[in-house]
DRENPA-3360 file (N, C-alpha, C; in nm, 2 decimals, always signed):
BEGIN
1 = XXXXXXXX = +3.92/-6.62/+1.57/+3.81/-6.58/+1.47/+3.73/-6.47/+1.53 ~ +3.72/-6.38/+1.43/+3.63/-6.27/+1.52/+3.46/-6.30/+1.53 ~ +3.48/-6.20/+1.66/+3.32/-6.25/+1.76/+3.19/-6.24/+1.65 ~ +3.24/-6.13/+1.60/+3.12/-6.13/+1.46/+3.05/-6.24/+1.35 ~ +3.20/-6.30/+1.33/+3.18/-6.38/+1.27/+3.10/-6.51/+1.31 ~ +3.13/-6.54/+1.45/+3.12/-6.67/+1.52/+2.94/-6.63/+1.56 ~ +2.93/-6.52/+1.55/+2.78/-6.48/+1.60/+2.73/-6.53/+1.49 ~ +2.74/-6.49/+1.32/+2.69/-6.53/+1.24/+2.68/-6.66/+1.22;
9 = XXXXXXXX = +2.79/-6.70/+1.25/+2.81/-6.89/+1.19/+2.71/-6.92/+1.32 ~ +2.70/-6.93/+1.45/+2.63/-7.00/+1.56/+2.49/-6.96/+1.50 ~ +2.43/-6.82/+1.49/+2.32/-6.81/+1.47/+2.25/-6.90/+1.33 ~ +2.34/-6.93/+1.25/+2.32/-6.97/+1.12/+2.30/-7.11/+1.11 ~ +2.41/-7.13/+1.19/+2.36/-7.31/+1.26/+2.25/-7.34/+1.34 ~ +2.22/-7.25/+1.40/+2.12/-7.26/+1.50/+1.99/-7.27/+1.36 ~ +1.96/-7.17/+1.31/+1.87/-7.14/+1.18/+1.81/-7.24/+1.11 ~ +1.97/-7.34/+1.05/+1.94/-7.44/+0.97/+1.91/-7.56/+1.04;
17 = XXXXXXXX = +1.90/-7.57/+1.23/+1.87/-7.70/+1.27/+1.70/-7.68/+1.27 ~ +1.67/-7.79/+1.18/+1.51/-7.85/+1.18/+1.48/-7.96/+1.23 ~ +1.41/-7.96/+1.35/+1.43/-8.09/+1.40/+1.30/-8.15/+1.38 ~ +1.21/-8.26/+1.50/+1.09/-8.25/+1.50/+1.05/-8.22/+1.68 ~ +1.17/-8.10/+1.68/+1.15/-8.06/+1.80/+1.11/-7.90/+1.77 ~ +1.08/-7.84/+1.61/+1.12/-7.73/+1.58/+1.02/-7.64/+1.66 ~ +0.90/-7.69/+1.73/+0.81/-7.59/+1.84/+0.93/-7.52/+1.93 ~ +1.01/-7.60/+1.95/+1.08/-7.52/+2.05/+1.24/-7.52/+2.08;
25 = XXXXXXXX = +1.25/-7.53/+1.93/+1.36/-7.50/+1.87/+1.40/-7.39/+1.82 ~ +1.27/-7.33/+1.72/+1.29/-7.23/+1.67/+1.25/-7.09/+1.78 ~ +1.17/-7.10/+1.90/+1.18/-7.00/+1.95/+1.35/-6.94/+2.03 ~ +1.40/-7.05/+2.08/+1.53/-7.08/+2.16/+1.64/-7.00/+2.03 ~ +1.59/-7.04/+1.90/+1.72/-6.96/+1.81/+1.66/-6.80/+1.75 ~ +1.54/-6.75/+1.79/+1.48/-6.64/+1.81/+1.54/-6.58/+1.88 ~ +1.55/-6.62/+2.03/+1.60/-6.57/+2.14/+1.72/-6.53/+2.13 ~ +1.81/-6.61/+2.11/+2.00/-6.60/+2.06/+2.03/-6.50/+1.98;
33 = XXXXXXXX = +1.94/-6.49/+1.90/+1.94/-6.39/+1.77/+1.94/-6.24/+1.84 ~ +1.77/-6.23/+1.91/+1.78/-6.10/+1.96/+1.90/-6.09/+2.05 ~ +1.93/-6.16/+2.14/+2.02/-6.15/+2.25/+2.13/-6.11/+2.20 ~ +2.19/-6.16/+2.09/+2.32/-6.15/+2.00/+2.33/-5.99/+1.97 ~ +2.20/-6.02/+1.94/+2.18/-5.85/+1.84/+2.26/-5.72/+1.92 ~ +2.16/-5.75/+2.03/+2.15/-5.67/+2.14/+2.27/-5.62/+2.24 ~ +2.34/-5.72/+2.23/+2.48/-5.72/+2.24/+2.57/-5.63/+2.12 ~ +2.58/-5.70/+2.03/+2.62/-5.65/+1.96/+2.65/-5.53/+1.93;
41 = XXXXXXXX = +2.53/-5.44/+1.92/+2.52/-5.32/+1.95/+2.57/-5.21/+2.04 ~ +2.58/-5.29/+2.16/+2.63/-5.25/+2.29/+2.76/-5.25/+2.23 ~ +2.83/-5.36/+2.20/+2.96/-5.35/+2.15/+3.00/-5.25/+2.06 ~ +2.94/-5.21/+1.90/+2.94/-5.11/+1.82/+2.95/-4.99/+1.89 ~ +2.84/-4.94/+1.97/+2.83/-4.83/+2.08/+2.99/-4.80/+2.13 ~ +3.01/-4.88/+2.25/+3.13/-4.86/+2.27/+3.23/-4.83/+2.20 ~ +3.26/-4.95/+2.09/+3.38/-4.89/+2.01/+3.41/-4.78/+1.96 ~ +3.27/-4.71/+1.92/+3.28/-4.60/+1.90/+3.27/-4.52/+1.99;
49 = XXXXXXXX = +3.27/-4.51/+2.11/+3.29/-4.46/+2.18/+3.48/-4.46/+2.24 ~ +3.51/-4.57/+2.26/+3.64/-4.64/+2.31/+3.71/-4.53/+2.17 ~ +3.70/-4.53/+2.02/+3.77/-4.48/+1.94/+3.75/-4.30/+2.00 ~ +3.65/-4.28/+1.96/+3.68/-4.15/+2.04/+3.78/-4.07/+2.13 ~ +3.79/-4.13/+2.23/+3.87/-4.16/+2.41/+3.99/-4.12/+2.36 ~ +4.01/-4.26/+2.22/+4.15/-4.26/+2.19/+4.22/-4.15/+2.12 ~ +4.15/-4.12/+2.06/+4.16/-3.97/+2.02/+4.18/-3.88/+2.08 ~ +4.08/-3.84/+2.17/+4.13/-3.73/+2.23/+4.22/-3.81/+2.36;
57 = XXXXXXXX = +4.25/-3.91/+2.38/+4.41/-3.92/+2.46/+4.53/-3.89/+2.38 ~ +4.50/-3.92/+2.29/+4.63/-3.88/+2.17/+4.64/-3.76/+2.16 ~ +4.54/-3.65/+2.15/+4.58/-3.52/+2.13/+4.57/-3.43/+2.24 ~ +4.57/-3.50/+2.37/+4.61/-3.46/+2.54/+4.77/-3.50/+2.52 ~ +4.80/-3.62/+2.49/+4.92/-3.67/+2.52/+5.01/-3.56/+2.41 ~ +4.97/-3.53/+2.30/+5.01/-3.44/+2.23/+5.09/-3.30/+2.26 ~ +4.96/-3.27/+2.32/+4.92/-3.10/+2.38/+5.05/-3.15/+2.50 ~ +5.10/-3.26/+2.63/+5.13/-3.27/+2.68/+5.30/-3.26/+2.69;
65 = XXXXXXXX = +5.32/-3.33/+2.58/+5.47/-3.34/+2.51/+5.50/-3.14/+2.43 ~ +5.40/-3.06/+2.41/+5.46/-3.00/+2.29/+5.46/-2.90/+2.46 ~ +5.36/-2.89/+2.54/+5.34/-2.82/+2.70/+5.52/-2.87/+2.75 ~ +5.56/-2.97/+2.75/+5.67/-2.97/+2.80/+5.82/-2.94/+2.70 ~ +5.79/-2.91/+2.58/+5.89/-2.86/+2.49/+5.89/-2.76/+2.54 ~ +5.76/-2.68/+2.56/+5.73/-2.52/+2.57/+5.82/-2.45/+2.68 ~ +5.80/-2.61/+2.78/+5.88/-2.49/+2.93/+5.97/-2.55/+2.95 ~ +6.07/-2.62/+2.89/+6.24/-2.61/+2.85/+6.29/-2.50/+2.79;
73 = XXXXXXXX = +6.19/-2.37/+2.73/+6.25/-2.26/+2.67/+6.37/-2.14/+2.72 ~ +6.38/-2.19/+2.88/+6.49/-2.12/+2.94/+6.60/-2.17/+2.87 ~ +6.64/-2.31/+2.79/+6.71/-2.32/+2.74/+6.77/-2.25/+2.65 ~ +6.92/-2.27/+2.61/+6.98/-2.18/+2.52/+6.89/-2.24/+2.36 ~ +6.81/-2.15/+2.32/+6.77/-2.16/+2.14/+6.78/-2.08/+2.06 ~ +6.74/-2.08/+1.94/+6.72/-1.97/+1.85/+6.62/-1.91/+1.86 ~ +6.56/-1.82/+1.82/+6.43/-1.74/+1.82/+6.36/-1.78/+1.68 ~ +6.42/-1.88/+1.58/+6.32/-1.96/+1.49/+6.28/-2.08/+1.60;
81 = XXXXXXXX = +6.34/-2.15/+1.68/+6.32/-2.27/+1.73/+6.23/-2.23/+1.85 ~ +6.28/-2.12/+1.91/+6.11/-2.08/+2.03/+5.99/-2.07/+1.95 ~ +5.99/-2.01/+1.82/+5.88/-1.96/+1.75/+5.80/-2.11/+1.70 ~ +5.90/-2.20/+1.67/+5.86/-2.30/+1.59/+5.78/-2.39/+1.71 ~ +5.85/-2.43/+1.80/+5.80/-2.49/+1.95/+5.65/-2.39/+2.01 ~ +5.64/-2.29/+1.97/+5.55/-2.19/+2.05/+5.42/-2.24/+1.96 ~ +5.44/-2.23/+1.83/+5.35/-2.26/+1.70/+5.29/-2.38/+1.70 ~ +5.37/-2.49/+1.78/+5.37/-2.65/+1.75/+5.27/-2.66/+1.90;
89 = XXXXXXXX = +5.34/-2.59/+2.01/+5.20/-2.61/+2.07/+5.09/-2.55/+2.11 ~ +5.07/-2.42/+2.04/+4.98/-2.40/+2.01/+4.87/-2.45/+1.95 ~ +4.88/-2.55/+1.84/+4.82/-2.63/+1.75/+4.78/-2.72/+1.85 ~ +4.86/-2.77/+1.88/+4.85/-2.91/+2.02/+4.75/-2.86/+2.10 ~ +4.76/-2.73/+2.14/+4.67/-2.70/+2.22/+4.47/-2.69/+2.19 ~ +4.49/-2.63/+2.09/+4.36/-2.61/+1.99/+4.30/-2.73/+1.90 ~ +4.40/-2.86/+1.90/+4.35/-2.98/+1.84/+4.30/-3.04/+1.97 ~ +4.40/-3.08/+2.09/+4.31/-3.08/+2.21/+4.16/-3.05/+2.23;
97 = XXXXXXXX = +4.17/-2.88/+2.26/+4.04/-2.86/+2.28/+3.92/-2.88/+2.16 ~ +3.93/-2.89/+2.04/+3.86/-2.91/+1.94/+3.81/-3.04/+1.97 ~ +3.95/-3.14/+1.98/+3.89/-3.31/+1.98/+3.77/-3.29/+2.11 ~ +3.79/-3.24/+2.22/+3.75/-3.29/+2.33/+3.60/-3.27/+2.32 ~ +3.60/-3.12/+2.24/+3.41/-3.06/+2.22/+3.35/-3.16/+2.13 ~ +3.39/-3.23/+2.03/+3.37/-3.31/+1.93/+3.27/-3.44/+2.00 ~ +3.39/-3.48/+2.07/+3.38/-3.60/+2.16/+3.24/-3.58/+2.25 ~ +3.21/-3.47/+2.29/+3.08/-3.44/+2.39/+2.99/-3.40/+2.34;
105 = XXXXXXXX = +3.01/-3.40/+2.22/+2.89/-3.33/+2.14/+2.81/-3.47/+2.12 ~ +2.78/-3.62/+2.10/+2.72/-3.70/+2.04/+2.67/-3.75/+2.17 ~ +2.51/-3.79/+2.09/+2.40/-3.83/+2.18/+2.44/-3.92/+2.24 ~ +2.36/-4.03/+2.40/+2.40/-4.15/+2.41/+2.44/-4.19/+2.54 ~ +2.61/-4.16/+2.56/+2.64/-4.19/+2.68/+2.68/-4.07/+2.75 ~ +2.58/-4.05/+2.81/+2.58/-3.92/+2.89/+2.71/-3.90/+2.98 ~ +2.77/-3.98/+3.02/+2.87/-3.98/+3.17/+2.98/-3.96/+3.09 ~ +3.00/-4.02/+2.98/+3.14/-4.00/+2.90/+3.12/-3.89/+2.81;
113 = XXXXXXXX = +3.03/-3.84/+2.78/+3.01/-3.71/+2.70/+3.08/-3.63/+2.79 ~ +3.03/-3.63/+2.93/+3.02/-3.52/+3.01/+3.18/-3.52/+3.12 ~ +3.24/-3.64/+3.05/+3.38/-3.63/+3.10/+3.47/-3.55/+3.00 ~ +3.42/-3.61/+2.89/+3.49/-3.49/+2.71/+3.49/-3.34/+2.82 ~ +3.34/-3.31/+2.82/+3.31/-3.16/+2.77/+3.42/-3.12/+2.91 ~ +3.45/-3.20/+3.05/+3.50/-3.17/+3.18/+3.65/-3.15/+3.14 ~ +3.75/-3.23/+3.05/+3.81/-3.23/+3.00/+3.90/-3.15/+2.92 ~ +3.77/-3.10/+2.83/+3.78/-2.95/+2.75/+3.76/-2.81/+2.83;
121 = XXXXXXXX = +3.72/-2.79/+2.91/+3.69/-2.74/+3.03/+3.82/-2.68/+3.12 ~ +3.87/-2.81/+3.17/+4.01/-2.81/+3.23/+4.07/-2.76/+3.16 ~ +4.10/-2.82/+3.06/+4.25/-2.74/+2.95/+4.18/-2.56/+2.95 ~ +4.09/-2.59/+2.91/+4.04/-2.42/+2.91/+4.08/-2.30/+2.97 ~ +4.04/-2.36/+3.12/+4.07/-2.28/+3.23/+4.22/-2.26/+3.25 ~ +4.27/-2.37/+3.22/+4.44/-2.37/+3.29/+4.49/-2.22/+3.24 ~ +4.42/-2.18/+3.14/+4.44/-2.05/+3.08/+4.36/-1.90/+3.09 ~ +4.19/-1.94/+3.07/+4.14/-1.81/+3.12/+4.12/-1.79/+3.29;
129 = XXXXXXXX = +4.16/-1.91/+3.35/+4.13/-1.89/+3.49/+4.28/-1.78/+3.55 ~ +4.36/-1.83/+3.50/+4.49/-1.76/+3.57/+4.48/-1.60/+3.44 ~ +4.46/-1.49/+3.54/+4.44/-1.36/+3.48/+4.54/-1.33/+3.49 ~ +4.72/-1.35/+3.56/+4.85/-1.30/+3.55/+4.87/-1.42/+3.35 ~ +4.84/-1.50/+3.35/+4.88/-1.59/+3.25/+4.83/-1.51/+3.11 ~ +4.69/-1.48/+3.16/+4.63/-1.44/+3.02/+4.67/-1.28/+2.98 ~ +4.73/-1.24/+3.07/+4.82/-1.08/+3.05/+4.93/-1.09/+2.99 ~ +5.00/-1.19/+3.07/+5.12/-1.20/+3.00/+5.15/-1.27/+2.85;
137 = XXXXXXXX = +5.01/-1.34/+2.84/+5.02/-1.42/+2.69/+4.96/-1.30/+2.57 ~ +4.87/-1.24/+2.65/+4.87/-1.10/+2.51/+4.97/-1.02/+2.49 ~ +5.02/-0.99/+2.62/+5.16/-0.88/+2.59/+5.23/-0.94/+2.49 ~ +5.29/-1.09/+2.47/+5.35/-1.15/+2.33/+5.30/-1.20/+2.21 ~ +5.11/-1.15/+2.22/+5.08/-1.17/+2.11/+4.99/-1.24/+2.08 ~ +4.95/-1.37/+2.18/+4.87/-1.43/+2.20/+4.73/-1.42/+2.29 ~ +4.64/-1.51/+2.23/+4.51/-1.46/+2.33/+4.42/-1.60/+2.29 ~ +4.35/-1.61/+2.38/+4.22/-1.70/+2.43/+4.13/-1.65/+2.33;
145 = XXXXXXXX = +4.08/-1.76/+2.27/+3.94/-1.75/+2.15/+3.83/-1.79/+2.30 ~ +3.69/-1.70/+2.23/+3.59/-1.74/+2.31/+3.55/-1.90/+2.31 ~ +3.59/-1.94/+2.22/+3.61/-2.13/+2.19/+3.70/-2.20/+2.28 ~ +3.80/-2.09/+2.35/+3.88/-2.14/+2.43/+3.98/-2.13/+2.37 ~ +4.04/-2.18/+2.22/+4.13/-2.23/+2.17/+4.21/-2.09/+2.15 ~ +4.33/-2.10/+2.11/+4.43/-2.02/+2.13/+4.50/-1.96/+2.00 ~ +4.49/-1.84/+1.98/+4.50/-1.76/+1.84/+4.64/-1.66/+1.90 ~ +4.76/-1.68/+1.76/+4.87/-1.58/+1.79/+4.88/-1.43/+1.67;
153 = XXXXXXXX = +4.92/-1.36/+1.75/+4.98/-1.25/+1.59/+5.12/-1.28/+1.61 ~ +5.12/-1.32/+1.50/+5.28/-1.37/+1.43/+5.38/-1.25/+1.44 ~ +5.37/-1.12/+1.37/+5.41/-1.00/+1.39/+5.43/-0.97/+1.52 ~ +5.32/-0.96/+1.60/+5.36/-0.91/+1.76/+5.45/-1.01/+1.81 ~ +5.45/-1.09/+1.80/+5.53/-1.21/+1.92/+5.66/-1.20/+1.81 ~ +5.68/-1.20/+1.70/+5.79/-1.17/+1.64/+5.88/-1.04/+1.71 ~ +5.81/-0.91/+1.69/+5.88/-0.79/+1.76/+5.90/-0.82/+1.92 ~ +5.85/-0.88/+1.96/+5.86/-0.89/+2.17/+5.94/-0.99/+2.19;
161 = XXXXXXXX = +5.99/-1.08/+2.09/+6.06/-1.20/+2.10/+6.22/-1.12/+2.02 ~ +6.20/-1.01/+1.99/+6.33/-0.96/+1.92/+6.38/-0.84/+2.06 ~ +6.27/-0.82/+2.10/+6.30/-0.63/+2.20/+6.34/-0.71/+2.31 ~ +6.21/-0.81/+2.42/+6.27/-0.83/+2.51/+6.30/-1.07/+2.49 ~ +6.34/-1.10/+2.47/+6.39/-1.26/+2.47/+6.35/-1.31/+2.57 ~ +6.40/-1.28/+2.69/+6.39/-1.34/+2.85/+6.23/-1.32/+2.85 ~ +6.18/-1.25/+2.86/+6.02/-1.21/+2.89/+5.96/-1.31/+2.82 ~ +5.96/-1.30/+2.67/+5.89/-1.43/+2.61/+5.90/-1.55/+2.64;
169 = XXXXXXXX = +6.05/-1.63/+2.68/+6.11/-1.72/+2.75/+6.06/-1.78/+2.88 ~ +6.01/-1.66/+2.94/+5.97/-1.68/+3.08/+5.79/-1.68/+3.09 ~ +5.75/-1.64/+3.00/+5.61/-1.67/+2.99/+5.58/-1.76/+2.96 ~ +5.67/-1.79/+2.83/+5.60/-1.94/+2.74/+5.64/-2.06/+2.85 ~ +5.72/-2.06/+2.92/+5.81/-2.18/+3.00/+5.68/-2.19/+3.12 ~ +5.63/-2.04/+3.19/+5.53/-2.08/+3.29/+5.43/-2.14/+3.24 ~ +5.35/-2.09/+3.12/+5.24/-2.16/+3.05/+5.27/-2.28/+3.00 ~ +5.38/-2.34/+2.96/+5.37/-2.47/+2.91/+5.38/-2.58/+3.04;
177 = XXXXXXXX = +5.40/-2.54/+3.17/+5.42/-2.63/+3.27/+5.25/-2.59/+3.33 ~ +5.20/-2.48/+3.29/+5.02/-2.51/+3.32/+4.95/-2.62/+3.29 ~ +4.98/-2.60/+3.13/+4.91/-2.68/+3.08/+4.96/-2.79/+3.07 ~ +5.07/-2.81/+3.07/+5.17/-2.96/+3.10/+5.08/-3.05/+3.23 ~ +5.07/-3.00/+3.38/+5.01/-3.02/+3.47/+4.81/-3.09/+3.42 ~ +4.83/-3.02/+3.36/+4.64/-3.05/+3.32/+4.63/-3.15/+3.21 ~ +4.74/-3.14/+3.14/+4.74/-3.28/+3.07/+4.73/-3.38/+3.13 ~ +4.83/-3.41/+3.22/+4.86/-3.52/+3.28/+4.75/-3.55/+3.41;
185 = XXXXXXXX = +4.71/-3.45/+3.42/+4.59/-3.48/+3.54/+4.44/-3.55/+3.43 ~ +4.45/-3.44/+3.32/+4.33/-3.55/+3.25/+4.37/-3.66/+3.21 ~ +4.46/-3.74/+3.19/+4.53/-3.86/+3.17/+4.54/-3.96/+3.23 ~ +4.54/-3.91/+3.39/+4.59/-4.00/+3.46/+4.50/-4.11/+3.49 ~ +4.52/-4.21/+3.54/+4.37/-4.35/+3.62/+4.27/-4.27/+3.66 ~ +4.29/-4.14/+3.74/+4.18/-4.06/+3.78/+4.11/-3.96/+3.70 ~ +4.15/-3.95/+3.61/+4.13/-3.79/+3.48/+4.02/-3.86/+3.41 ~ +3.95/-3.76/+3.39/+3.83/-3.79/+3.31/+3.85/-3.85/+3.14;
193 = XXXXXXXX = +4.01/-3.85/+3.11/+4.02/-3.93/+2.99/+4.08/-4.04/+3.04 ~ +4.18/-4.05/+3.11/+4.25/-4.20/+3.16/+4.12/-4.29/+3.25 ~ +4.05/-4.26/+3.30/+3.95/-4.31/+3.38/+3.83/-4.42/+3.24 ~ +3.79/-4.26/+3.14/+3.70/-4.30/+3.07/+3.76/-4.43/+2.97 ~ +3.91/-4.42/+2.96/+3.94/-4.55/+2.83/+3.96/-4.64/+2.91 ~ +3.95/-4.63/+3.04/+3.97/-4.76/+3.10/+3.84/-4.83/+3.12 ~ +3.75/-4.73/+3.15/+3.62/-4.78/+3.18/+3.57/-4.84/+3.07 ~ +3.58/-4.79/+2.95/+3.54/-4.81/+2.81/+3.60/-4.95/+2.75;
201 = XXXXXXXX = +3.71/-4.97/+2.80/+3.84/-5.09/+2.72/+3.78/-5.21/+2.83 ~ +3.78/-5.24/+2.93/+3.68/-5.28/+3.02/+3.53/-5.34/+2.98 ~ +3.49/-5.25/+2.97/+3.32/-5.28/+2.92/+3.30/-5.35/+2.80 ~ +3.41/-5.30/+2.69/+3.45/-5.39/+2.62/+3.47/-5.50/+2.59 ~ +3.56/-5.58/+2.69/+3.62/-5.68/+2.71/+3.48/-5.75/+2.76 ~ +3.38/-5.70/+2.89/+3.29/-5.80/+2.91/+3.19/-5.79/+2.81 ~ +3.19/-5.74/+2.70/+3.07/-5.77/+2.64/+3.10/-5.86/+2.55 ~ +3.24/-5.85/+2.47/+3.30/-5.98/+2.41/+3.25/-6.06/+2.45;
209 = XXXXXXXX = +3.29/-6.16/+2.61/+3.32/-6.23/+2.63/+3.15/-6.28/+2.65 ~ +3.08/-6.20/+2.71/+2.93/-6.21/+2.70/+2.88/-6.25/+2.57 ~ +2.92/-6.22/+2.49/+2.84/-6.31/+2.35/+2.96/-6.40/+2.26 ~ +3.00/-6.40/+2.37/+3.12/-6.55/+2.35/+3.03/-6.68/+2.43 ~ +2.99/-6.65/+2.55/+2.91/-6.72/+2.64/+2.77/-6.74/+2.57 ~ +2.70/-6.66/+2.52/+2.60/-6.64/+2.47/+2.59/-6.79/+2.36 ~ +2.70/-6.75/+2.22/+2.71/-6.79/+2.12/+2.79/-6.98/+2.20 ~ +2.85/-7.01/+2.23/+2.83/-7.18/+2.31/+2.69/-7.17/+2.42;
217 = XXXXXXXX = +2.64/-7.11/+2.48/+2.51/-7.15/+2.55/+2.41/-7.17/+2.39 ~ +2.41/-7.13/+2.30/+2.34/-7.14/+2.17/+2.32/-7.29/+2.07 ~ +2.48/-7.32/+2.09/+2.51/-7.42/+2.01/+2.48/-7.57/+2.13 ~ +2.47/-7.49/+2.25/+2.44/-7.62/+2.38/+2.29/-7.62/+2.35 ~ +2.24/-7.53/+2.31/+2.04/-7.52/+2.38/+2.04/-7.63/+2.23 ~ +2.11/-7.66/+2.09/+2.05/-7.71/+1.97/+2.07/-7.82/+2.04 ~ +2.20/-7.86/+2.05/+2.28/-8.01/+2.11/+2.16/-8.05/+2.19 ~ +2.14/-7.97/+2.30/+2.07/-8.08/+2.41/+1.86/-8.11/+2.36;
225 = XXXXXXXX = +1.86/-8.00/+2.30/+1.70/-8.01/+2.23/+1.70/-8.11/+2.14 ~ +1.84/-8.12/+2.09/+1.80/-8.25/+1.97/+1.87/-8.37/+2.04 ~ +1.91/-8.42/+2.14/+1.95/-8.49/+2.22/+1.78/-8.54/+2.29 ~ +1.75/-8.43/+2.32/+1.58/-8.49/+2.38/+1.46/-8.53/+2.34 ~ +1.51/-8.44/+2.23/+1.38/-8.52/+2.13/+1.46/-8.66/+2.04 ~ +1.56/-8.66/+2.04/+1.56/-8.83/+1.96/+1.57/-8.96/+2.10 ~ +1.54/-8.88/+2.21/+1.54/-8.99/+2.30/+1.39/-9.02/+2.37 ~ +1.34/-9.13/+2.30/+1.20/-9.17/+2.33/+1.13/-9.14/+2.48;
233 = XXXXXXXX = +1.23/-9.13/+2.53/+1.21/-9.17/+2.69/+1.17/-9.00/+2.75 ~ +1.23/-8.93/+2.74/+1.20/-8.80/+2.70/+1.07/-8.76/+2.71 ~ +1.01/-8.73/+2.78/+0.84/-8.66/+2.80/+0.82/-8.48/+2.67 ~ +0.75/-8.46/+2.64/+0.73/-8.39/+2.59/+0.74/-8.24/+2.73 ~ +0.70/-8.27/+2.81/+0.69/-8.19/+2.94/+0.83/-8.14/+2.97 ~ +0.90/-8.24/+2.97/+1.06/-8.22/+2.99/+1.17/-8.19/+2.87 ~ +1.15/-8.14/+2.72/+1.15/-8.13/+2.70/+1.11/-7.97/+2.64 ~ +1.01/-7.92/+2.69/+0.94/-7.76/+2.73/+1.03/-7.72/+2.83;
241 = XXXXXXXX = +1.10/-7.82/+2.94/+1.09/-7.72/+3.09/+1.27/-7.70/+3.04 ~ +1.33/-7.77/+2.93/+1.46/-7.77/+2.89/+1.48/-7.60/+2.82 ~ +1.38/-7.60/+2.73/+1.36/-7.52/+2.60/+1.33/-7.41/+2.67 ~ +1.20/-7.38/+2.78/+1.22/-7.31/+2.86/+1.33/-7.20/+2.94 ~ +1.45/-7.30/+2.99/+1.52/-7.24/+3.08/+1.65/-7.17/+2.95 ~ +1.67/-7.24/+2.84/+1.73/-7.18/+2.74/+1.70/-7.00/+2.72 ~ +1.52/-7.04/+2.71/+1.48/-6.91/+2.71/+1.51/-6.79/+2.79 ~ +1.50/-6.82/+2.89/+1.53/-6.75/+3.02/+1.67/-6.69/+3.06;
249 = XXXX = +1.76/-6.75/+2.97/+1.87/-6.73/+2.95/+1.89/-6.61/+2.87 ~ +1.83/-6.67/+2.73/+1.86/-6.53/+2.64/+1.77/-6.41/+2.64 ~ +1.73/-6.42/+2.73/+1.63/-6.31/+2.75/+1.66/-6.21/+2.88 ~ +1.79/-6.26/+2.95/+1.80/-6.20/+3.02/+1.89/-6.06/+2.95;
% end
């Protein structure tokens, strides 16, 4: 059953128990409530954050695969099928960097914002940092947007891919094993995306289970408060110091 639901049904049960213990019943199902809340939220947070991640791993893993189409182009092809492969990751490359600014742009969690923008960054560079790469990518047409992202003239790379073949061949094959490399480094357990979905899928998982704990400590504080008050023997005193430690619980 999902956790959501089990938060509403626990807190709802908790809601409708009226005892003639309600002094200190109803604050103990106050407490659950905010606690739940509070959680909750933390969880919403995340996922929306965790969905993010996923995204831009998808469009690294993208950019990664079309990076490794690119520098198989020593292969024997056609010059529709380099063009078409050149086009395909180019796109890859520019949905990449798009997702990643996206991703760092939203208030909140500063450490994973600031792995996005590290991210977007890296792919960046793999390209304006190497000044032999960015010579050789205008001579066939292409060039680095100040966005980073990567703009072709279809015309130029059309004629340079007709005059000299090898030359284009041999550029696009070095640049796609650049950026092939920087994919897989931002991906990996250590990369600022493979790190962050792990940390995120993780945090996740304990916060579930945290208002899984939360929601049975809830339905224990009704059980044992109405367990002590229908037992005569029961001090009113010990009954506070019960209700008490409930408190203390969800408050933490």
């Amino acid at each position: 059953m999902d956790i959501a639901i089990l938060s509403a049904t626990a807190a709802a049960s908790l809601g409708n128990s009226r005892t003639k213990a309600q002094s200190s019943v109803d604050p103990i199902t106050q407490a659950f409530q905010n606690a739940d809340k509070r959680v909750q939220q933390q969880r919403e947070s995340v996922s929306v954050q965790l969905s993010s991640f996923g995204r831009l791993k998808s469009s690294f893993s993208e950019t990664q695969t079309a990076s490794r189409a690119l520098s198989d182009t020593k292969q024997p092809v056609t010059d529709a099928d380099l063009t078409k492969t050149t086009n395909n990751f180019i796109k890859a490359f520019n949905t990449a960097a798009q997702t990643a600014r996206s991703v760092a742009i939203p208030k909140g969690a500063l450490t994973y914002n600031s792995r996005a923008r590290a991210a977007e960054n890296d792919l960046s560079r793999t390209i304006s940092a190497d000044s032999t790469a960015t010579s050789d990518l205008k001579k066939i047409g292409i060039t680095q947007q100040q966005d980073g992202t990567l703009a072709i003239d279809q015309n130029k790379f059309n004629a340079v891919l007709k005059a000299n073949p090898d030359a284009v061949r041999s550029t696009l094959s070095a640049i796609g094993q650049q950026v092939d490399r920087t994919a897989t480094r931002e991906l990996a357990n250590s990369g600022n995306i493979g790190s962050s979905v792990s940390s995120l899928d993780n945090r996740a998982k304990k916060l579930e289970n945290q208002q899984a704990e939360q929601q049975a400590l809830a339905v224990a504080s009704r059980q044992t408060t109405s367990a002590q008050t229908s037992n005569p023997n029961n001090s009113l005193s010990s009954q506070n110091t019960g209700a008490a430690a409930y408190l203390r619980i969800f408050s933490i």
